[in-house]
Each structure stands twice: as structure tokens, then as C-alpha cells.
N, C-alpha and C positions, 0 to 999 in steps of 0.2 A: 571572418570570411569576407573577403571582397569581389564583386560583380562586376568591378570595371571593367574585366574584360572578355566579359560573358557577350554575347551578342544574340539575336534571336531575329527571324524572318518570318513575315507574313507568307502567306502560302501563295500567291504572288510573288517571293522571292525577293521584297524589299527588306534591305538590312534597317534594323530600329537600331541606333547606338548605343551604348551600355549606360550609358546617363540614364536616358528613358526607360529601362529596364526598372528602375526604384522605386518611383510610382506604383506599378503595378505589383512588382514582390509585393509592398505597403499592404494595396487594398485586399492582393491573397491573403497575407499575416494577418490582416483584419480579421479574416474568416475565421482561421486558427482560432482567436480567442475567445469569437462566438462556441465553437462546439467546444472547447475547454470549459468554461464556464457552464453548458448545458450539461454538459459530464460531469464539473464538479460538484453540483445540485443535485446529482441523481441518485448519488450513493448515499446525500444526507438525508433526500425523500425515503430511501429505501429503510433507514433506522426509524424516522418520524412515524410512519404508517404503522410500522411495526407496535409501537408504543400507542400511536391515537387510535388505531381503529383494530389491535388487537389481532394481529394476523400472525402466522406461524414466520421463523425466517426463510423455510422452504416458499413460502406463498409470496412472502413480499419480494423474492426474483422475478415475479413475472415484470416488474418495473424493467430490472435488466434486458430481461427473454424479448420485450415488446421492442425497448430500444435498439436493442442488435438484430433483432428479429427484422426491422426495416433495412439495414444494412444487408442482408441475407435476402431478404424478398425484391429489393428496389435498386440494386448498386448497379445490375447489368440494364432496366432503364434507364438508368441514369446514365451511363456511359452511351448510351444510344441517340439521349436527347443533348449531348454533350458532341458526338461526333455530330449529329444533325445544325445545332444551333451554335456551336461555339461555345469558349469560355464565361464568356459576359452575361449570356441568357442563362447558360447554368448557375454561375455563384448567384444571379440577381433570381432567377427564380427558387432557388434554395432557400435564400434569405426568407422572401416573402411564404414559403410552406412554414417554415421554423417559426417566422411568427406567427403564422396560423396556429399551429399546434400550442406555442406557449396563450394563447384568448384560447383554447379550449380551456384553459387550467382554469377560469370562471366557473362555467356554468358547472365542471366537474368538482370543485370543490363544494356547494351548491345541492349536489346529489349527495353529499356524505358516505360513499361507499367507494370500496377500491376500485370496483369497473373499469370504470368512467377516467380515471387517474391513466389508468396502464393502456385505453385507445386513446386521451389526449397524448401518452407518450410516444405513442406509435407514429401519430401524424409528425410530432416536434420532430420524431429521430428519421422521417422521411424526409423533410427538409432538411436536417444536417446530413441527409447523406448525398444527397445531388450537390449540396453544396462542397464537401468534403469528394467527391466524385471531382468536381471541377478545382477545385482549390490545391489538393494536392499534385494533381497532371500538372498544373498550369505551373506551378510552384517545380515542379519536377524539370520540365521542358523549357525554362525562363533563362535560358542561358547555357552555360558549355555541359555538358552533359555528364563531365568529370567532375565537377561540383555538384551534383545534383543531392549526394549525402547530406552535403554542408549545408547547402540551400533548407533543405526540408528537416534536417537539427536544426536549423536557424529560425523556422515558421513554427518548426512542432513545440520551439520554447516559449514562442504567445500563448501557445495552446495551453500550456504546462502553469504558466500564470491565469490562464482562465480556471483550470483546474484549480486552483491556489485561491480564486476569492469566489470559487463557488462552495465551499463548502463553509468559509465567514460568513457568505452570507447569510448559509441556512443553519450554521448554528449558534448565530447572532438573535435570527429571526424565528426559526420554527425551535429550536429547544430553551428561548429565556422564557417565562411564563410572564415577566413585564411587560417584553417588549412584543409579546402576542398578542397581552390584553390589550397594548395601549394601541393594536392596528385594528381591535374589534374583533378578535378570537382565530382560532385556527385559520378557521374558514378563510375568512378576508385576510391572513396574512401569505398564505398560499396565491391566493389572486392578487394581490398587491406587488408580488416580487414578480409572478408571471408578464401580467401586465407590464407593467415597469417593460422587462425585458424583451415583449413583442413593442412596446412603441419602438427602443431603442434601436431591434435588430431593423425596423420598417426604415429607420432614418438614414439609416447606416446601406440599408439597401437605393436608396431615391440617391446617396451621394455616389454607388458605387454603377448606378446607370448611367449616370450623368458623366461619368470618367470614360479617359481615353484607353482601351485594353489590347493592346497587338491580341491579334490571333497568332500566337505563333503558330507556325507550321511543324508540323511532325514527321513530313515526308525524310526528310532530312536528320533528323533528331532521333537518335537512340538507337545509330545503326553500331553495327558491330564493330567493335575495338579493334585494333590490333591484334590477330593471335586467332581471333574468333573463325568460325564457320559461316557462310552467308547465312543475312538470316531468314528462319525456318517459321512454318507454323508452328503456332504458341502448345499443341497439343505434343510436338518436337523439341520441347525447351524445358530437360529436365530440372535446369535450375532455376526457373519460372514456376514449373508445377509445385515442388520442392518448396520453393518462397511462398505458395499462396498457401501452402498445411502449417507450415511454420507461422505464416500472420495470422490463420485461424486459431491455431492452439496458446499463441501470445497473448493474442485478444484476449482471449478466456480466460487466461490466468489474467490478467490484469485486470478485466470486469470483476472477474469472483474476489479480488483481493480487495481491490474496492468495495465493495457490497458488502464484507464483510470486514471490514476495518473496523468500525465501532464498536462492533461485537465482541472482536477478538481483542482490544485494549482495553475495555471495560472488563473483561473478565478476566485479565491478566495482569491486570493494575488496582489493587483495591483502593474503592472510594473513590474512583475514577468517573465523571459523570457522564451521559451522553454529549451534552455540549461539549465538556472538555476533550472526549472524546472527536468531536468533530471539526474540535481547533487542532486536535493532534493529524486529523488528516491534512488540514493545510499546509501545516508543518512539513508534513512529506511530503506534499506539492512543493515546497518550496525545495527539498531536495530533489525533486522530478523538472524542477525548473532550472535550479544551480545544476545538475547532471546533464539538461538539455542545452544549455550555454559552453559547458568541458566538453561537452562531446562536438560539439563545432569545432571547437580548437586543437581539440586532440583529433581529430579528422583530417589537421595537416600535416601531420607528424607520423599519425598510426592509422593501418592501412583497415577499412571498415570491416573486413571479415578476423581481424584481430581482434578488434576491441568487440565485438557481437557474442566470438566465442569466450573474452574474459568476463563478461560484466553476466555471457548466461550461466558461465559455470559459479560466478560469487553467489548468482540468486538461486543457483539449486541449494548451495550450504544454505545461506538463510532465509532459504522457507524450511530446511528439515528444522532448525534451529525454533523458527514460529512453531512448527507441527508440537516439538518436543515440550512447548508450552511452561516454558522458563517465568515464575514469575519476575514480570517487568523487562527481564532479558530481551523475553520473545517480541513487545511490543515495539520496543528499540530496535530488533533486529526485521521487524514490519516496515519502519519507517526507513530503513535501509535500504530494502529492496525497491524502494521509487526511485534513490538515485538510479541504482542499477536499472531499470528497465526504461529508463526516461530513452535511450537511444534506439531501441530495438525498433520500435515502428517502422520509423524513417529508414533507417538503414534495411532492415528487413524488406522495405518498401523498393528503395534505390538498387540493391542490388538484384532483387529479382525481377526486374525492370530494367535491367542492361542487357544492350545489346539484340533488342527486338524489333527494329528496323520500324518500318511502316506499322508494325503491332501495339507498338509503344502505349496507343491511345486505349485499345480495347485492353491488354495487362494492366493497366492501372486504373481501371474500372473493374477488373476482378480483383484485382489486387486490394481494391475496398472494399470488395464485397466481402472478402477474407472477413473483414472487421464484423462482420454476421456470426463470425466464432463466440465474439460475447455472450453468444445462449448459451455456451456450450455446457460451463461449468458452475455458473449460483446456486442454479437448482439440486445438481447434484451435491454442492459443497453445503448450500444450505441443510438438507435433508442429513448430511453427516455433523453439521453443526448442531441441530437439533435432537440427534440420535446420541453422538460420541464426545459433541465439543468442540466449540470453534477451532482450535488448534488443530485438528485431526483429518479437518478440514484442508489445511492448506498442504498437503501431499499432491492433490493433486496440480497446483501451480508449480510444482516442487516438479514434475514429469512434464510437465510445459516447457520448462527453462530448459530442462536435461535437451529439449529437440531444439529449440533456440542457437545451444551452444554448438551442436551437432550440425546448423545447420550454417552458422557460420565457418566451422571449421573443414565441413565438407559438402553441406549441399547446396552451398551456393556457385560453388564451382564446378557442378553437374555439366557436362555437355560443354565444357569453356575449356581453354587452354589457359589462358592471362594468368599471370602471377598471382598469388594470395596477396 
């Protein structure tokens, strides 16, 4: 994708040239790889607890439930203190919550119980949602409005490598028993990667203050296409409403498949350990990251409600394939479905965010909020993992995708005339 000839205006109406447009994609894509990385350390917390502190896999969801739980409780402040104060204050005051929340992992580690674990999670996944509130608008609005897919596959595949070494690291770190002993035991090896990761995001916050960031203006940004109806209130925007159940029920399936990755290759792989396990989820990242790069490119060639309805109808075949619990098949055909889902966000994102005029700002503040879907389904998947079997489990990501495909193929063109 190229930006050259993206252009974007302060709300003051001054044109910034598309040179200076890259700077700031940059310091958004920065943000990207901040909540990748906290997301990919969350699924390998949710196996570690399970094992150190001996919790059911229905219990060890609340890690999920708490993370998306802030997405669900904070996305519409966020959007509030985002139209109040601009981009700048939001991504830099996200930052500094997110490292608040990773210095809780001290004293919670400290307490030895999961409490403590799942409200330091809560505060981290408040900071990445004001920040993920600001990062994606701004990432959205940074340019022509026709590229906005492209832009945000292009941010959400930092994301996709944050996802990719977070889960090295944690199963580098929390599942070798050397490399645990040699950081002084559980305990300190939890507060060791946390810490770590609050200095890094503070630094990364003082450089992103200190930068120049257009405010673009939205007044102008993401009015109606060609084809379109003037546009309406958002409670009038059936393919807005439609986009925000579809980000919900995506979320969910991609939390719950995460969260339960480890479980379900361990048990479907014999002699498969957890760590190996948690190097196989990288592996999938790294196809949710090779998937989030093709899906750029193929975004100029294939029109986005194409490729949303192909890639949701491949991941309904393999999660029945996972459900059906194939040894070794299923595990293989797990690590499939990150290519497939690596574009759904963004696109899900982008297209139910067209065409909403002066609205653009408050939709894409619910449109995160969508990402609160993540409770929807560990707990229940868990509780059938525990009952029936990991595999029997992923039925329900299996009924995710089936609305996914549906909704690229018709609910995103609710209310619109514009060509598919």
C-alpha cells in the first residue's frame, strides 16, 4: 500500500502532505505492536495459571473476561476523551495506563493467588483500550478514506508480530523450568517480563509526546461515497449496527481460540508439551502475521466484502475440522485458522465505518467497544472443554465465522447501494 497520495487536514482545514502522513502511521503502528504483544502473553498466562496455581480451564477465562471486560466497560469513555482531547492525549494517555497495569503484575505476583492477576489485567486492558480507541480512528482517518482497509491490514500486521513474540516469550520464560529458576522462580519471572514491558511502553510513550501528530479532522472524513444516502444517525446505519454484532461475535471467537490453543494441541498431539505448545501458537501468529501482509495486497486486486465472506466461510470448515478432533489433523487445521481470521478485524472495522459522515469518530469508539465481545465465549468454551473436550469446544467459533461470512457477503451492504 502506498500513502503518497493520502492527504489529511487539521480541523482548521490546513492540508499536511502525504510525506508527513509516515511519521505518524509509524508512531500509530507502534501502538499496534504494544497490544499484540500484550495479547500474545495472555493466552500463555491463561495455560501457566492453570498448571501453577491449579485452576479449572472454565476459571482461568476470567484472565479473558477481565481483558475484554475493559473493552466492554471503557471503549465509549474512551471515545469521549478521544473527541474531548484529540489523538495525541489518547494514544499517550493509554500508553501510560497500560504501563500502569503491566507494575501491577509485582505486587500481584507477590500475593500468589489469581485475584490479584485478573484486576492487574483489567487496569493493563484499560490502557490498551483508550489506546486501541485512538490508534485505530486515527489509523482509519490518516488519509483517503478508500484506503482505510489497506491502512489498518497494514497497522493490524505489527499487531500480528506483537502477537508472534508474545507468546516466545512466555514460553521461553514461564514454561522452561531453567530459565524460571535462573530469574528466581515463578514469581519474579512474571514481574521480570512485566516490568520489562511497563519501562519499555513509558519510553515509547515520553517519545510519542514529544512528536508532531496532525489532528486530522473528521468533519470531512468518512462522508458518504458515491451511491450512498446522506448521512444518517448511527442508530439509522444498518450496516454499522450489523458491523458492531459481527466484531462482537469475531472477538469472541478469536479470544476463545486463543485461550484455548494450548489445550487443544496438547491434547491432540501426543507428547506435545506446554511449551511446545506455546511455540506452536507463535507459529500461528506468524500465519496471522503472513495473512495480515496478503491481505494488504490482495485488498488491491479483491474487493474487501469478497475476501471477509471467503476467508469466514474457510474458518467455518476448519473449526468443524478442529471440533471433529482429528489426531494431529485438528491441531494443523487450528493453526490455519489465524491465517484466515488475521483480516477480519480491520476489514470488519473499515467497512462498518463507511460512510458515516460527521459520526465516523463516535462508530469507531464502538466499533472497539465491539472488541468487549472477547468475554463472550472462554467461559462458555472453557466449561465444554472441561465437560466434553477441548475440541467440542470450538463449535462455537465455528457459528462466529458462519455471521462473519454473512456479513461480508450481506450485512455490510445494509442500508448502502455501492457495489460489493
Amino acid at each position: 500500500m502506498s500513502i503518497e497520495t493520502d492527504a489529511a487536514h487539521t480541523p482548521g482545514g490546513l492540508a499536511f502532505p502525504a510525506g508527513n502522513l509516515r511519521g505518524p502511521l509509524a508512531f500509530a503502528i507502534g501502538c499496534f505492536l504494544i497490544w499484540g504483544l500484550a495479547y500474545g502473553l495472555l493466552d500463555v498466562l491463561n495455560k501457566h495459571f492453570q498448571e501453577t496455581l491449579s485452576i479449572s480451564q472454565a476459571d482461568s477465562s476470567w484472565l479473558q473476561i477481565a481483558y475484554f471486560g475493559a473493552y466492554l466497560l471503557l471503549s465509549l469513555p474512551a471515545g469521549m476523551l478521544l473527541n474531548a482531547r484529540g489523538y495525541k492525549f489518547g494514544i499517550v494517555s493509554g500508553l501510560a495506563l497500560t504501563a500502569f497495569g503491566a507494575l501491577l503484575f509485582i505486587p500481584a505476583a507477590n500475593a500468589g493467588s489469581f485475584l490479584p492477576f485478573v484486576g492487574s489485567m483489567f487496569v493493563l486492558a484499560a490502557g490498551l483500550c483508550v489506546l486501541e480507541t485512538s490508534a485505530d480512528t486515527y489509523v482509519n482517518v490518516l488519509g483517503d478514506p478508500a484506503k482505510a482497509s489497506q491502512r489498518l491490514n497494514l497497522a493490524q500486521s505489527f499487531n500480528a508480530l506483537g502477537v508472534f513474540i508474545g507468546p516466545m516469550i512466555g514460553g521461553a520464560v514461564f514454561f522452561s523450568p531453567s530459565t524460571t529458576e535462573a530469574l528466581g522462580g515463578a514469581t519474579r519471572s512474571i514481574q521480570i517480563v512485566y516490568g520489562l514491558i511497563a519501562v519499555a511502553v513509558l519510553i515509547f510513550a515520553a517519545v510519542v509526546w514529544r512528536a508532531r501528530l496532525p489532528e486530522t479532522g473528521l468533519a470531512d472524513h468518512g462522508d458518504a461515497v458515491a451511491g450512498d444516502a446522506p448521512a444518517k444517525p448511527l442508530s439509522q446505519q444498518p450496516h454499522f449496527i450489523a458491523g458492531v454484532v459481527t466484531q462482537a461475535l469475531y472477538i469472541g471467537a478469536q479470544v476463545g481460540i486463543g485461550a484455548y490453543f494450548i489445550n487443544l494441541v496438547t491434547h491432540n498431539w501426543q507428547g506435545l508439551t506446554s511449551q511446545q505448545g506455546a511455540f506452536m501458537l507463535s507459529l500461528a501468529a506468524i500465519g496471522y502475521l503472513v495473512g495480515r501482509f496478503a491481505a494488504t495486497g490482495l485488498l488491491l486486486k479483491v474487493k474487501p466484502r469478497v475476501l471477509l465472506t471467503t476467508y469466514g466461510v474457510i474458518n467455518v470448515a476448519l473449526t468443524l475440522v478442529i471440533a471433529a478432533g482429528i489426531d494431529k489433523v485438528s491441531p494443523i487445521a487450528l493453526i490455519a485458522v489465524f491465517f484466515f481470521m488475521s483480516t477480519m478485524f480491520a476489514t470488519i472495522f473499515a467497512l462498518g465505518t463507511t460512510g458515516l459522515g460527521s459520526g465516523t469518530k463516535k462508530a469507531s469508539s464502538l466499533m472497539v467497544m465491539a472488541i468487549g465481545g472477547g468475554v463472550l465465549l472462554p467461559w462458555p468454551m472453557g466449561k465444554l472443554a472441561d465437560l466434553y473436550g477441548a475440541n467440542v469446544a470450538f463449535l462455537l467459533p465455528a457459528a462466529c465465522f458462519a455471521v462473519v461470512a454473512w456479513y461480508g457477503w450481506k450485512g455490510a451492504g445494509l442500508g448502502r447501494t455501492e457495489a460489493k
